[in-house]
C-alpha positions in Angstrom: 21.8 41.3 32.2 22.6 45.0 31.6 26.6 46.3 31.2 26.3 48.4 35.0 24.9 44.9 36.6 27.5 43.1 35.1 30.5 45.7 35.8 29.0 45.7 39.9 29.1 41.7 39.3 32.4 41.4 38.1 33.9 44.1 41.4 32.2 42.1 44.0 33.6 39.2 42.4 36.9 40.8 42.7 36.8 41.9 45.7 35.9 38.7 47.6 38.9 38.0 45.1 40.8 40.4 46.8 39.7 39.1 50.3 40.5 35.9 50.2 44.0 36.5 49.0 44.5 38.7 52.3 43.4 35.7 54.2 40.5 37.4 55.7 38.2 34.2 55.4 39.0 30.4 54.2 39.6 29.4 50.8 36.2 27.1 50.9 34.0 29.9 52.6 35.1 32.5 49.3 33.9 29.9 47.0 30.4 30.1 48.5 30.7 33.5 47.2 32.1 33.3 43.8 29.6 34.4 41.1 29.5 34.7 37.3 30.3 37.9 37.4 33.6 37.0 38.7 34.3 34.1 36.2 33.3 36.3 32.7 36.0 38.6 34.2 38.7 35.8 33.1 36.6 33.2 31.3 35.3 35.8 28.5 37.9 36.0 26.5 38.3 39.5 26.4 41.9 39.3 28.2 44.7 37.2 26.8 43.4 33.2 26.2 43.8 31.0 29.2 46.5 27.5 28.5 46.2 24.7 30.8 48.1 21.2 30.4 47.0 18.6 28.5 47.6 14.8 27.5 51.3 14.4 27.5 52.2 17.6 29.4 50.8 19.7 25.9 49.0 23.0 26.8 45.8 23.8 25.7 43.8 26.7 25.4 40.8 26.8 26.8 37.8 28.5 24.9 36.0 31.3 26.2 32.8 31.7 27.3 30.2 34.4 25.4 28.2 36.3 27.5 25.4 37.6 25.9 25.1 33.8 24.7 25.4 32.3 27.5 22.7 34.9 28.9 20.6 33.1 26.2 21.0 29.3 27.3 19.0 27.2 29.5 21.7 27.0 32.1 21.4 31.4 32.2 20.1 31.6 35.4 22.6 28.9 37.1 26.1 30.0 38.3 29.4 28.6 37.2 30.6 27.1 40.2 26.7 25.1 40.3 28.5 22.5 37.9 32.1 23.6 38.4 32.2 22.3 41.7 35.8 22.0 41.9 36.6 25.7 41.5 37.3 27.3 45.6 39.0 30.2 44.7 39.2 33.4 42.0 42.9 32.4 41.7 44.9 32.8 38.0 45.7 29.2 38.6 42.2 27.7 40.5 43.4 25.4 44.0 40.7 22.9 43.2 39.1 20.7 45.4 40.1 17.3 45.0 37.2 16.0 46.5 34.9 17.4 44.2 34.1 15.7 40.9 34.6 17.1 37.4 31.6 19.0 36.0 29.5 16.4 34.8 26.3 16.8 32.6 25.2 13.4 33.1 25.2 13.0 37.0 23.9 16.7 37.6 20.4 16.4 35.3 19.7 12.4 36.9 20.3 14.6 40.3 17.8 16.9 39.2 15.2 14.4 37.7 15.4 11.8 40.8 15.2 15.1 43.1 12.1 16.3 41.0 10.8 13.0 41.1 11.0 13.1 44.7 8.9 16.4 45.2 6.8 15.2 43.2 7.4 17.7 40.4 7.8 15.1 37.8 4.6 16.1 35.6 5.4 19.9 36.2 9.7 19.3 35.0 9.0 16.6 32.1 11.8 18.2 30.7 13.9 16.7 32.7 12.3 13.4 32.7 13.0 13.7 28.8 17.1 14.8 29.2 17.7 12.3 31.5 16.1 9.6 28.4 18.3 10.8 25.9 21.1 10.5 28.5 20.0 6.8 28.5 19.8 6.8 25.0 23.3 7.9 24.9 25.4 5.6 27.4 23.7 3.0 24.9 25.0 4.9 21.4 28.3 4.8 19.4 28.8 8.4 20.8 29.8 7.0 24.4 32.2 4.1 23.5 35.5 5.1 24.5 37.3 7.0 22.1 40.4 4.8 20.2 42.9 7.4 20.5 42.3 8.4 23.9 40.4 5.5 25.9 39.4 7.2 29.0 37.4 10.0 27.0 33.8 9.1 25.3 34.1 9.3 21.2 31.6 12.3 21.4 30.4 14.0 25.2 27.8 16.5 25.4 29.5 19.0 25.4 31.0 18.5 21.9 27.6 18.5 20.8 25.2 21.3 23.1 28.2 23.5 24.5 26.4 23.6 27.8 27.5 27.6 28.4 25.0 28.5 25.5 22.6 25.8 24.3 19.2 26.3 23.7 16.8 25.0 21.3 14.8 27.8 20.1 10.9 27.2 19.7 9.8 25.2 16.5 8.7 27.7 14.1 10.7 30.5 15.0 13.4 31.8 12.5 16.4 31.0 15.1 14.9 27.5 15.0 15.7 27.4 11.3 19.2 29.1 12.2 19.6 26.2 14.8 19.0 23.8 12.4 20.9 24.9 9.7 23.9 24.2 12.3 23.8 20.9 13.0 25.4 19.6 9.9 28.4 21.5 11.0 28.4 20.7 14.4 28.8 16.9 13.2 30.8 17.7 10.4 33.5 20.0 10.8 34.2 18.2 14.6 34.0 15.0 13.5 33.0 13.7 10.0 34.9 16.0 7.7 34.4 13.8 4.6 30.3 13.0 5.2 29.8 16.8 5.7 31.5 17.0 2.1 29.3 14.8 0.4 25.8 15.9 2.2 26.5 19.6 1.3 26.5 18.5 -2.5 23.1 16.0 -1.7 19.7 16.9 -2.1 19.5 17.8 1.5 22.2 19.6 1.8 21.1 21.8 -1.0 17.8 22.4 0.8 19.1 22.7 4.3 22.5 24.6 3.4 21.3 26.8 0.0 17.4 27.4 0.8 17.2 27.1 4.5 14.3 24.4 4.2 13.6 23.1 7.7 12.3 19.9 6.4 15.4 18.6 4.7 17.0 16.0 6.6 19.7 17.1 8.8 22.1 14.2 10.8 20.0 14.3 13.6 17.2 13.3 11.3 18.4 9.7 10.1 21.2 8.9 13.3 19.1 10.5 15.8 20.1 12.7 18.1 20.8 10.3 21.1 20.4 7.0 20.5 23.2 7.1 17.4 24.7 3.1 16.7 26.7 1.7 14.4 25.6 2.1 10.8 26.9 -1.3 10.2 24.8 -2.8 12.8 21.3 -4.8 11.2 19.3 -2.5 13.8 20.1 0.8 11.8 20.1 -0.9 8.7 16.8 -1.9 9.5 15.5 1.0 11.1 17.0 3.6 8.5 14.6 2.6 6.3 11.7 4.2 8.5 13.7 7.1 9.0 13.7 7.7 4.7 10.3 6.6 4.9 9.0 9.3 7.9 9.5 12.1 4.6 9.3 9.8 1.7 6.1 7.8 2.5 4.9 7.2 -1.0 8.4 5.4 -1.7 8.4 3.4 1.3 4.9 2.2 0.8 6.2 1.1 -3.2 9.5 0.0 -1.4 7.8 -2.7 0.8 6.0 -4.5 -2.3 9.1 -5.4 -3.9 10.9 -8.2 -2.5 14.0 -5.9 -1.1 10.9 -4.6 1.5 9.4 -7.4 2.3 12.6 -9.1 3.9 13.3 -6.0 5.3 10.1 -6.1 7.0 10.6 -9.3 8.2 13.6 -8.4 9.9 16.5 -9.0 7.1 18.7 -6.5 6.3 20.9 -8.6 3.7 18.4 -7.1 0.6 19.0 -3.6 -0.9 18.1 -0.3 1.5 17.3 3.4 0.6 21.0 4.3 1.4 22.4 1.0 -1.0 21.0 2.8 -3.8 20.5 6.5 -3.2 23.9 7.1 -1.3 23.7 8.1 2.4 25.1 11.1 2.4 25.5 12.0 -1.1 22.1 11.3 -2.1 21.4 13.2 -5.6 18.1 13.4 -7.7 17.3 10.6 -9.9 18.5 13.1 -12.6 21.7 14.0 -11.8 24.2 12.1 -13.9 26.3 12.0 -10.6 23.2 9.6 -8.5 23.9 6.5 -7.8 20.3 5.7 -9.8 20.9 7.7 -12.6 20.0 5.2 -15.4 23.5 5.4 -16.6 24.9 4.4 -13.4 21.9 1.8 -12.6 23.9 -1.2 -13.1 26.5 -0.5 -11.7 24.7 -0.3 -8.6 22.3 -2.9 -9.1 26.0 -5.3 -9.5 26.8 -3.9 -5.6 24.7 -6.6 -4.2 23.6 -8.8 -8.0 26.9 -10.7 -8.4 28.6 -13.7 -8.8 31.2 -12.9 -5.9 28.6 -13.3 -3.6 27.1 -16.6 -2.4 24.3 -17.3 -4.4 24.0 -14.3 -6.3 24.4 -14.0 -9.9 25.0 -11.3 -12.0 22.7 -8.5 -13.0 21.4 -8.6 -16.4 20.5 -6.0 -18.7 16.6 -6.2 -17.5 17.6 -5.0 -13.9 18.5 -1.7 -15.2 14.4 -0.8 -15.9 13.4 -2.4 -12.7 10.8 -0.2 -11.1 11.9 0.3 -7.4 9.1 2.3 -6.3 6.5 1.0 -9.1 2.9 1.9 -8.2 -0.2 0.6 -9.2 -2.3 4.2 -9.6 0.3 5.7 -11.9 -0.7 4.9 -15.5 1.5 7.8 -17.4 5.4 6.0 -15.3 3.8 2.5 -14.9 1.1 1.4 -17.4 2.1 -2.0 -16.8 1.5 -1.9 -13.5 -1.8 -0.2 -13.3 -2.8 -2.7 -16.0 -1.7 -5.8 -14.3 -3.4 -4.1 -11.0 -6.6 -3.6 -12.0 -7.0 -7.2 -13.7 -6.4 -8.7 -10.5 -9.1 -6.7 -8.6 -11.5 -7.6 -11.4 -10.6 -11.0 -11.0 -11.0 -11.0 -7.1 -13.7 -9.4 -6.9 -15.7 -11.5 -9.9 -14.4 -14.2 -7.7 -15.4 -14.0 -4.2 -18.8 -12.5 -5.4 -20.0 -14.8 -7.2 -19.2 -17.9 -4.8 -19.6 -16.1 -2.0 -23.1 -15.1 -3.2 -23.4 -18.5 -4.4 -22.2 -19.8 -0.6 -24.5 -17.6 1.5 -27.6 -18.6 -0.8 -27.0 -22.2 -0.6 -26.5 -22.0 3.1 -30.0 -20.3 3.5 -31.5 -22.7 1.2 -30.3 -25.9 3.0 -31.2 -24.4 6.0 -34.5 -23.8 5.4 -34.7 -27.5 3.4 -33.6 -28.8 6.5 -36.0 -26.7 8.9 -38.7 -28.2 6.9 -37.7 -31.4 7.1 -37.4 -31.6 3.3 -36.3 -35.1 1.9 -33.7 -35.8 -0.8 -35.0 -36.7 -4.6 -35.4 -40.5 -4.6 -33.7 -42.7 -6.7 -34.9 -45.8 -8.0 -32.7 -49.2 -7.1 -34.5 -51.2 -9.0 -34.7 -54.3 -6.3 -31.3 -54.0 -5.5 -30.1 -55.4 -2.3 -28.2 -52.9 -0.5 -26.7 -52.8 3.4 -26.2 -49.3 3.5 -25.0 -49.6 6.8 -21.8 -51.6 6.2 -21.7 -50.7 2.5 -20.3 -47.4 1.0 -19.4 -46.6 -2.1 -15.7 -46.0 -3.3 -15.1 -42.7 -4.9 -11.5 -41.5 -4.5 -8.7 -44.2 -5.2 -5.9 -44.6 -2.5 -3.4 -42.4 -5.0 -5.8 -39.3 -5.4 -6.1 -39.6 -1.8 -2.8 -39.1 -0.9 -1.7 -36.4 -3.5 -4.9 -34.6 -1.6 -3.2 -34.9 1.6 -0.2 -33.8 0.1 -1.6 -31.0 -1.7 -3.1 -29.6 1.4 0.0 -30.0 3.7 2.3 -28.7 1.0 -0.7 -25.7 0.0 -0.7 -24.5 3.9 3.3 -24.2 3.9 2.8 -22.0 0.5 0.0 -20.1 2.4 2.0 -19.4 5.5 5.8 -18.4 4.2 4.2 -17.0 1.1 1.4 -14.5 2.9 4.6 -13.9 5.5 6.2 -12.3 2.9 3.0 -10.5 1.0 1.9 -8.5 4.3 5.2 -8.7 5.9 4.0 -5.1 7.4 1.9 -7.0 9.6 2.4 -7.6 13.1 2.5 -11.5 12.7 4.6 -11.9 9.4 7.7 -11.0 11.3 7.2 -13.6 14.2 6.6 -16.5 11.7 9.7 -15.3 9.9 11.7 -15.4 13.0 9.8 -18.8 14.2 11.0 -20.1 10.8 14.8 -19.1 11.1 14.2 -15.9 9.2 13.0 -14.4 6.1 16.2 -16.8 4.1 14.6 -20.0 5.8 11.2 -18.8 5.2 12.5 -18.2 1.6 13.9 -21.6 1.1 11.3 -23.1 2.8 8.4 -21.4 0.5 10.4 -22.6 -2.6 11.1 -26.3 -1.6 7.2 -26.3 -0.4 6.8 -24.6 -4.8 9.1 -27.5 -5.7 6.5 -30.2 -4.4 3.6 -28.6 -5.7 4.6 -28.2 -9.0 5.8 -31.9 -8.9 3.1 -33.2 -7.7 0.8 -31.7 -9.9 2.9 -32.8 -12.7 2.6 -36.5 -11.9 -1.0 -36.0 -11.2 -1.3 -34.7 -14.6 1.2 -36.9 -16.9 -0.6 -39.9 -14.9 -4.1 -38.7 -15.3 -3.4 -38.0 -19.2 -1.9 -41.2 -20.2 -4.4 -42.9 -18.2 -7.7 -41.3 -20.1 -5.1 -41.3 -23.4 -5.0 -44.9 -23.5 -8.8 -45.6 -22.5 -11.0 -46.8 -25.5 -14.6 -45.6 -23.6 -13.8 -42.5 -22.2 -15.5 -39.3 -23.3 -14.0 -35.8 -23.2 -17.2 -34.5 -22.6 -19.0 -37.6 -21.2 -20.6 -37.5 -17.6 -16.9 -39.3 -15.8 -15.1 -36.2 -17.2 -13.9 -33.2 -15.2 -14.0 -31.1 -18.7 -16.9 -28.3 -18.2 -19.7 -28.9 -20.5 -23.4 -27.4 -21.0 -24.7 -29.6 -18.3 -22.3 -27.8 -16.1 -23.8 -24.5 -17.0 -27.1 -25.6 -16.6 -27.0 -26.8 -13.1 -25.2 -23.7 -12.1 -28.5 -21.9 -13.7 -30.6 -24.5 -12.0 -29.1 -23.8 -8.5 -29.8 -20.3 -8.2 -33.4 -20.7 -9.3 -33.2 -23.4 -6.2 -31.7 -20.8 -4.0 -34.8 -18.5 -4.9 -37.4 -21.0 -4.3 -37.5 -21.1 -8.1 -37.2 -25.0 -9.2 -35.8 -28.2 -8.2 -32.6 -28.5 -7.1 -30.3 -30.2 -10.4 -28.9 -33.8 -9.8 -25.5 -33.5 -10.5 -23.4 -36.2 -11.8 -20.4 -37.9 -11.3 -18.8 -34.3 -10.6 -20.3 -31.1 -9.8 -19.6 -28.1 -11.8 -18.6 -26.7 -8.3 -16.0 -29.0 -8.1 -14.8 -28.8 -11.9 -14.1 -25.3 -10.7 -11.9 -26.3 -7.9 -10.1 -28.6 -10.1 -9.5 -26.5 -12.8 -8.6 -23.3 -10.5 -5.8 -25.2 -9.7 -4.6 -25.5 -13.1 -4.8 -21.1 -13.3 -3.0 -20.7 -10.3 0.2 -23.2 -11.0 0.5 -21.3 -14.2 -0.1 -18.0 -12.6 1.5 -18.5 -9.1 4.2 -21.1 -10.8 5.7 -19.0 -13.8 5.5 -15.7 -12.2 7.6 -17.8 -8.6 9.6 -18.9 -11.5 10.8 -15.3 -13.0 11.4 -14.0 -9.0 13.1 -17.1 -8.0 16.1 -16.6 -10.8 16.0 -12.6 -11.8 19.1 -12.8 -13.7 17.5 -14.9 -16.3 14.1 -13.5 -16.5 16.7 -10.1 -16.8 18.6 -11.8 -19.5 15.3 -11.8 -21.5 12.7 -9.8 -20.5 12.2 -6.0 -19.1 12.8 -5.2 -15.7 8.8 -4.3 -15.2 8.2 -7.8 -15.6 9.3 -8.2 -11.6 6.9 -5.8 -10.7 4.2 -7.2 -12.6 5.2 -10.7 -11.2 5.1 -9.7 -8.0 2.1 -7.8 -7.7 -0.1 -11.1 -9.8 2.3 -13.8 -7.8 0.8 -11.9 -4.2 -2.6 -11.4 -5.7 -3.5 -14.9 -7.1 -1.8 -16.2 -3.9 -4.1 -14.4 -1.9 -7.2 -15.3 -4.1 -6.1 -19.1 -3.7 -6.0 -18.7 -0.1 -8.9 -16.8 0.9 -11.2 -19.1 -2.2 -10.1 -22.1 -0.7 -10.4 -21.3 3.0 -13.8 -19.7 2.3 -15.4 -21.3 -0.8 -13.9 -25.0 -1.0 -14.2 -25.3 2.8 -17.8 -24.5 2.7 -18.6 -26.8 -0.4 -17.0 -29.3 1.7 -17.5 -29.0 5.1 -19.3 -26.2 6.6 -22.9 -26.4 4.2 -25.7 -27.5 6.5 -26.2 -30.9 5.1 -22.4 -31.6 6.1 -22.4 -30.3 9.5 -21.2 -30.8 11.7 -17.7 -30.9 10.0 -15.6 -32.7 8.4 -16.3 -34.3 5.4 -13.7 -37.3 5.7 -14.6 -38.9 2.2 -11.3 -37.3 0.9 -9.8 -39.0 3.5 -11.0 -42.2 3.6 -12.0 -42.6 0.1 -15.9 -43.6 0.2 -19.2 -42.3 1.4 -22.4 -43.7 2.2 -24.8 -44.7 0.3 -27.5 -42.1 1.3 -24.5 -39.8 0.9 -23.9 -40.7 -2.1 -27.5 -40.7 -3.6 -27.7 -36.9 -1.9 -24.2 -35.2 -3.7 -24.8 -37.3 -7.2 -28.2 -38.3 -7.7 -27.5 -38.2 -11.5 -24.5 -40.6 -11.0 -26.0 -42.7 -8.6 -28.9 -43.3 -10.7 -26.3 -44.1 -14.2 -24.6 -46.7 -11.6 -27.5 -48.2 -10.8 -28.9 -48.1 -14.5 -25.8 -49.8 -15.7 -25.5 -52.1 -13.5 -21.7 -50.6 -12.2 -22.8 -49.7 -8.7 -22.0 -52.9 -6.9 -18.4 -52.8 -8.6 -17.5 -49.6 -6.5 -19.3 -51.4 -3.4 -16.9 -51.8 -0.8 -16.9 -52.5 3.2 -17.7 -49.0 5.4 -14.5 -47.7 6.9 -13.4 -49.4 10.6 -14.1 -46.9 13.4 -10.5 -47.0 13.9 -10.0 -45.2 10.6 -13.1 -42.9 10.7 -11.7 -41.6 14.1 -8.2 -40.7 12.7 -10.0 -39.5 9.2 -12.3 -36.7 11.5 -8.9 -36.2 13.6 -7.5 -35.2 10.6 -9.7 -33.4 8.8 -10.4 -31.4 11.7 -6.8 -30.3 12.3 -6.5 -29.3 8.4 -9.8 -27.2 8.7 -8.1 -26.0 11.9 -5.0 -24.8 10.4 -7.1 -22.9 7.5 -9.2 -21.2 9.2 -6.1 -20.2 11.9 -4.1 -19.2 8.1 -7.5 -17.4 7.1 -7.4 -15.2 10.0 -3.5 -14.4 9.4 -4.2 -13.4 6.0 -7.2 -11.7 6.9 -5.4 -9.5 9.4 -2.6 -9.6 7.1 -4.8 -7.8 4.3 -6.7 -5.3 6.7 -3.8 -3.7 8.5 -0.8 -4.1 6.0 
């Protein structure tokens, strides 16, 4: 608007002024015709400034209204008394209209959404489909709680924030959008929050923001939002703030969410440390700055916000937590060789792991399915005359005890499986519903270390008794055919089975134990070490501190996840197939670990070697015992079934887990 549009504006304005004071028409028909032309004239500051009363009878000033930036706003083309409703006359002191409500940003733009809505404009003014979200946004923030010194005002209204007479978001891109950026520090600072504008404009961000005019350093708007600003004490922006660090600093989150302060996170606890416990919120300084919070000199210090004995069941830090590596990465060998190391061990080991026995799976599979295609028969084995009822006779292979420390392996295994993998892809969508299912990532904590508690017990009375047992036997053979101690046999029949698998030889008879089954046995003795003392240095930092470097947590963690994860998939996979799923098993399950014996023709077909010694010796009809009653086969396949069931349902999770984590 030119300076001769606006003087013509401003003496039609005063005229209809001038009109109404003679009385020539009513008050309410003149404010038909007052224009902004006519309100500049008194509202633009260029006279003396307007008072009107305040709280307690007080006067204040009103401010005055820029022109040339109000000709800039959105709200340009709309005339004063559009949202000033009230206003019925040019008077010094306005005769408002009673009946009329205050100007009100929120009730105007729902009128204008609902009426676009109704003309069905909606796609064509999204715009306004968007305002009238963030006004949702903020009936539901800390902004619109009523204000403690004056109750019937919001703490912050919008027009604290935009200044309706000239707000306007310039286009991204453009130089005023870096202008309009630069500002909105101040505008929450020096209204409101004095003291955080302080620290920010000494932080990293401010720096960038303030100093080098850097659009992409983070501005309030950036972590509180905009709209939808809560309580910073609330768990929801504890939570969430850490995906508002993490939308710039991405390579941190992702280290963030291996350590254990992510993983509860991620599950939905926000009792663990958080970007802003360590880095400051608004002060935030580089690592290097003797001032930061996680400059090593002040490490401890922070580390003991959250690491001591005043809080239950905390402890202090020890010297180790100082070298802790926060955001330790596995592809950065120059900041964390130990971690690279570590790292690529594990994905040797994996991947030696699962191909080999999965190789060694998929070939057997084809074999026995062709065998059985073919209608191959088993190697016979001579019985000498022997007398057997193989239909009401098995043979006894597992005692009642091994039996139940099986069952109570598997039970106890599944629970480690579950709360553990919870916490080792605790990004996925499914970690966060067990955790809640469970009472949350503390009960799924407890839970997963009173489920370590039984293992390790167990396997320590399976041990001591096994020992002292084969320690006090006269006949027993380390390396004899009743031991589970690999031997050259061992490594024969593994040679043996491949050249089976290829059509190569005969299939080796294997004795009392299988060199398949050595392997599960003795895989359990790796991973209590592995998975047991590396739980061990998690479960009580401030000793493993007291002793060791702080990289030995991130070196824990990352073999704990990885040789969990192994153990899972091996035994899901592998010892399920071995077990249950081969095609002389099916259809599944294998109840002999259940009920204790197996047939005689089963028998004879796993452990031709050992059926044959047995027979040889003379031994076999000492293990002879009655075939289990129906009653107990029934509730054997019940149960076997539901184990399978749950591991291959904790296969999937993990699975999933591993794939979109």
């Amino acid at each position: 608007m030119n300076v001769s549009s606006v003087r013509t504006l401003r003496i039609a304005g005063f005229l209809g002024f001038l009109l109404a004071f003679l009385g020539s028409t009513p008050v309410w028909a003149v404010a038909a015709k007052l224009d902004n032309a006519g309100c500049l004239s008194c509202h633009e500051g260029k006279r003396q400034k307007i008072e009107v009363s305040g709280r307690d009878d007080e006067k204040r000033t009103l401010g005055h209204i820029d022109a040339r930036k109000f000709g800039k706003s959105v709200h340009a083309d709309m005339q004063c008394v559009a949202c000033h409703t009230d206003i019925t006359d040019n008077q010094a002191k306005h005769k408002k209209n009673p009946a009329a409500q205050a100007p009100n940003c929120i009730s105007c733009h729902e009128s204008l959404w609902a009426a676009a809505q109704k003309a069905g404009q909606a796609q064509e003014k999204e715009r306004l489909g968007l305002v009238v979200k963030n006004i949702e946004d903020y009936k539901n923030s800390f902004h619109a709680r009523p204000d403690e010194d004056n109750p019937d005002k919001a703490k912050a209204t919008c027009e604290e924030c935009h200044s309706s007479h000239d707000f306007n978001v310039p286009p991204k891109g453009s130089e005023r959008r870096t202008a309009w950026h630069k500002e909105i520090p101040d505008t929450c600072g020096a209204k409101c929050h004095e003291d955080q504008l302080e620290s920010y404009a000494a932080s990293v961000h401010g720096e960038e923001v303030l100093d080098k005019n850097n659009m992409k350093g983070a501005v309030c708007t950036d972590c509180h939002s905009a709209h939808q600003v809560i309580n910073t004490s609330s768990e929801k922006f504890k939570l969430g703030n850490v995906n508002t660090c993490g939308d710039c600093h991405k390579e941190q989150l992702a280290s963030y969410t291996d350590t254990y302060h992510g993983q509860v996170n991620r599950l939905g606890g926000a009792y663990t440390a958080k970007c802003a416990d360590c880095h400051d919120s608004h002060g935030i300084r580089a690592a290097d700055d003797p001032k930061s919070k996680v400059h090593p000199k002040n490490r401890m210090k922070t580390c003991m916000k959250c690491h001591n004995d005043k809080k239950p069941g905390m402890r202090d830090a020890t010297p180790g937590f100082a070298s802790f590596g926060p955001h330790a990465n596995t592809h950065n060998f120059k900041k964390y060789p130990e971690m690279y190391i570590a790292s690529k061990f594990m994905i040797a080991l994996l991947i030696g792991v699962f191909a080999f026995f999965w190789l060694h799976s998929g070939l057997w599979y084809y074999r026995e399915w062709q065998d059985r295609k073919q209608g191959k028969h088993h190697a016979r084995v001579d019985t000498k005359g022997m007398q057997l009822d193989e239909k009401t006779q098995h043979f006894q292979r597992f005692p009642v005890g091994w039996r139940i420390a099986h069952l109570v392996f598997a039970l106890v295994t599944m629970t480690l499986v579950l709360t553990g993998t919870s916490a080792l892809f605790a990004e996925s969508a499914w970690a966060p519903v067990v955790a809640k299912a469970l009472g949350g990532p503390k009960m799924l904590g407890l839970i997963h270390r009173v489920a370590a508690a039984l293992f390790i017990g167990i396997f320590l009375i399976h041990f001591v008794y096994v020992m002292q047992k084969l320690l006090r036997s006269k006949t027993f053979r380390w390396f004899g055919p009743d031991s589970l101690i690999p031997n050259w046999k061992d490594l024969a029949d593994c040679w043996g089975m491949f050249k089976w698998f290829v059509g190569k030889g005969e299939k080796p008879r294997f004795e009392r134990w299988a060199y398949y089954e050595k392997f599960d046995y003795w895989a359990v003795f790796w991973g209590v070490n592995v998975i047991g003392w590396s739980g061990l240095m998690l479960a009580f930092p401030h000793v493993t501190a007291t002793y060791l470097p702080g990289w030995v947590f991130n070196v824990a963690t990352l073999v704990h996840g990885e040789e969990a994860f192994l153990a899972a998939v091996f035994l899901f996979t592998v010892h399920f197939f071995n077990n249950h799923f081969r095609p002389d098993k099916l259809p599944p399950p294998d109840v002999v670990m259940f009920t204790g014996t197996q047939s005689l023709e089963e028998f004879r077909h796993d452990h031709p070697a050992h059926y044959q010694r047995m027979i040889d010796t003379g031994e076999l009809e000492k293990y002879l015992v009655d075939a289990p009653s129906p009653q107990m086969h029934l509730g054997s396949v019940i149960l076997g079934l539901t184990l399978i069931a749950c591991g291959l349902i904790l296969l999937v999770l993990v699975g999933t887990g591993f794939f979109t984590s």
